[in-house]
C-alpha positions in Angstrom: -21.4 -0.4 0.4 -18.2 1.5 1.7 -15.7 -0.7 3.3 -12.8 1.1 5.2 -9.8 -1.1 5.1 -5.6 -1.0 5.1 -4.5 -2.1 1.8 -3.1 -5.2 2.9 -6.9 -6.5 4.1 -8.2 -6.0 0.5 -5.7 -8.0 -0.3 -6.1 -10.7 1.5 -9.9 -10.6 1.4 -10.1 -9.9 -1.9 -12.5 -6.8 -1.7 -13.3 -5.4 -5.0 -15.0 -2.3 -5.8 -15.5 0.1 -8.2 -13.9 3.2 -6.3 -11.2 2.8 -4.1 -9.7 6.7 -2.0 -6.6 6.1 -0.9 -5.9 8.3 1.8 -2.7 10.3 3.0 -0.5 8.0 0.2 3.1 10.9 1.0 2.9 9.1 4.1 6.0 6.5 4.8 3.8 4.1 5.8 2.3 2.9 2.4 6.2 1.9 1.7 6.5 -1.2 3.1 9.6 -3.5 4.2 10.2 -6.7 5.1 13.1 -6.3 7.3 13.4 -6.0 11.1 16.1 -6.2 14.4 16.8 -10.0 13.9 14.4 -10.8 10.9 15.5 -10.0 7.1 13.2 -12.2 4.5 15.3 -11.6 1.4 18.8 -12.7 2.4 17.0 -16.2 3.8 15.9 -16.4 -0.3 17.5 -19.0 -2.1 17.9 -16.4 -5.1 19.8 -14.0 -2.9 23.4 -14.4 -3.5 25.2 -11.1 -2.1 27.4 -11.1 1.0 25.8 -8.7 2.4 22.3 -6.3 2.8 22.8 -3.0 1.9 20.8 0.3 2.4 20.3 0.3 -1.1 19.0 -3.1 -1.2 16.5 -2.4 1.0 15.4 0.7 -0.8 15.4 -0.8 -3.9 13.4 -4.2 -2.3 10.9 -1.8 -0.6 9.8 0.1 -3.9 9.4 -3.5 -5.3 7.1 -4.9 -2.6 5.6 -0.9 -2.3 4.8 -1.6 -6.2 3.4 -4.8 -6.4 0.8 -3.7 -3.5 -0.4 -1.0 -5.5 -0.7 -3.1 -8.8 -2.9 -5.8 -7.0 -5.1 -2.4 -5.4 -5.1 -1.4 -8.8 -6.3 -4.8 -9.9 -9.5 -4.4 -7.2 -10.9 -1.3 -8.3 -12.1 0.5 -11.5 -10.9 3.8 -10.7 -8.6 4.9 -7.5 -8.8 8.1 -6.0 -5.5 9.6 -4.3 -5.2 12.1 -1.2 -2.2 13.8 0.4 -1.4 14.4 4.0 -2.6 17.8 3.5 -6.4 16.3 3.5 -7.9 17.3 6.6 -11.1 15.0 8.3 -13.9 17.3 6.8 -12.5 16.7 3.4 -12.0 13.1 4.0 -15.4 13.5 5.4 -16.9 14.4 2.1 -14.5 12.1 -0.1 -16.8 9.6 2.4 -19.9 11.1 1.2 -19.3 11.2 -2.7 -18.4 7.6 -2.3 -21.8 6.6 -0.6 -23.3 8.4 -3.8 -21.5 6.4 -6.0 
Protein backbone atom coordinates (compact mmCIF):
# COMPACT_ATOMS: atom_id res chain seq x y z
CA UNK A 1 0.00 0.00 0.00
CA UNK A 2 1.34 3.67 -0.39
CA UNK A 3 -0.37 6.08 1.77
CA UNK A 4 0.45 9.87 1.07
CA UNK A 5 -0.02 11.78 4.21
CA UNK A 6 1.40 15.17 6.36
CA UNK A 7 3.33 13.88 9.21
CA UNK A 8 0.95 15.01 11.68
CA UNK A 9 -1.92 12.43 10.20
CA UNK A 10 0.45 9.43 10.76
CA UNK A 11 0.52 10.53 13.82
CA UNK A 12 -2.62 10.73 14.78
CA UNK A 13 -3.68 7.61 12.83
CA UNK A 14 -1.03 5.72 13.72
CA UNK A 15 0.07 4.56 10.16
CA UNK A 16 3.04 2.32 10.18
CA UNK A 17 5.08 1.18 7.41
CA UNK A 18 8.05 -0.08 6.55
CA UNK A 19 9.32 2.97 4.25
CA UNK A 20 8.46 6.28 4.91
CA UNK A 21 10.01 9.39 1.90
CA UNK A 22 9.83 12.38 3.43
CA UNK A 23 9.65 14.97 0.97
CA UNK A 24 11.15 18.62 0.57
CA UNK A 25 12.29 18.29 4.63
CA UNK A 26 14.78 22.22 4.04
CA UNK A 27 11.37 23.47 3.85
CA UNK A 28 10.24 25.77 7.02
CA UNK A 29 7.21 24.11 7.16
CA UNK A 30 8.34 20.72 8.80
CA UNK A 31 9.43 23.21 11.80
CA UNK A 32 6.50 23.59 13.66
CA UNK A 33 5.21 26.24 16.36
CA UNK A 34 2.66 26.59 18.62
CA UNK A 35 2.43 30.19 18.80
CA UNK A 36 0.07 32.69 17.02
CA UNK A 37 -1.44 36.65 17.09
CA UNK A 38 -3.42 36.15 20.37
CA UNK A 39 -2.62 32.40 21.06
CA UNK A 40 0.88 31.19 22.82
CA UNK A 41 0.45 27.48 24.44
CA UNK A 42 3.65 27.54 26.43
CA UNK A 43 3.38 30.67 28.65
CA UNK A 44 -0.47 29.35 29.59
CA UNK A 45 1.90 26.09 31.02
CA UNK A 46 1.91 25.79 34.56
CA UNK A 47 5.77 24.91 34.22
CA UNK A 48 6.45 28.22 32.51
CA UNK A 49 7.83 30.59 34.86
CA UNK A 50 9.60 33.55 32.78
CA UNK A 51 8.13 37.03 32.49
CA UNK A 52 8.27 37.04 29.25
CA UNK A 53 8.43 35.03 25.57
CA UNK A 54 11.37 35.58 23.86
CA UNK A 55 12.52 34.95 20.12
CA UNK A 56 14.74 32.57 21.52
CA UNK A 57 12.15 30.80 23.39
CA UNK A 58 10.37 30.10 20.58
CA UNK A 59 13.28 28.91 18.57
CA UNK A 60 14.40 26.81 21.03
CA UNK A 61 10.48 25.41 21.76
CA UNK A 62 10.07 24.87 18.01
CA UNK A 63 13.17 22.53 17.58
CA UNK A 64 11.70 20.64 20.60
CA UNK A 65 8.21 20.07 19.16
CA UNK A 66 10.11 19.85 15.43
CA UNK A 67 12.05 16.91 17.24
CA UNK A 68 9.64 15.07 19.00
CA UNK A 69 7.55 14.83 15.48
CA UNK A 70 10.35 13.29 13.88
CA UNK A 71 11.17 10.76 16.74
CA UNK A 72 7.45 9.49 16.74
CA UNK A 73 7.82 9.28 12.40
CA UNK A 74 10.82 7.52 13.27
CA UNK A 75 9.06 5.30 15.59
CA UNK A 76 6.35 4.34 12.46
CA UNK A 77 8.72 3.21 9.95
CA UNK A 78 11.74 0.83 9.46
CA UNK A 79 13.72 2.93 7.37
CA UNK A 80 12.98 6.88 6.25
CA UNK A 81 13.97 8.17 3.17
CA UNK A 82 14.82 12.12 2.96
CA UNK A 83 14.46 14.61 -0.07
CA UNK A 84 15.43 18.28 -0.52
CA UNK A 85 13.56 21.06 -2.17
CA UNK A 86 15.79 20.47 -5.07
CA UNK A 87 13.57 17.19 -5.87
CA UNK A 88 11.65 17.93 -8.84
CA UNK A 89 7.90 15.84 -9.55
CA UNK A 90 9.56 13.29 -11.96
CA UNK A 91 11.96 12.38 -9.29
CA UNK A 92 9.35 12.32 -6.64
CA UNK A 93 7.58 10.53 -9.40
CA UNK A 94 9.91 7.59 -9.30
CA UNK A 95 10.66 7.80 -5.37
CA UNK A 96 6.59 6.86 -5.93
CA UNK A 97 7.40 4.06 -8.01
CA UNK A 98 10.39 2.39 -6.02
CA UNK A 99 8.04 2.54 -3.14
CA UNK A 100 5.12 0.53 -4.85
CA UNK A 101 8.02 -2.06 -5.58
CA UNK A 102 8.82 -2.31 -2.15
Amino acid sequence: DLVIATPQKIIDNKISSKYQFWLDVSHSDWVKTDTGPLYNAWVFQADWTKDEYTVEDDIFLARQKTARILRKLLLLAEKAFLTRQELKTSAALRIISLAKQM
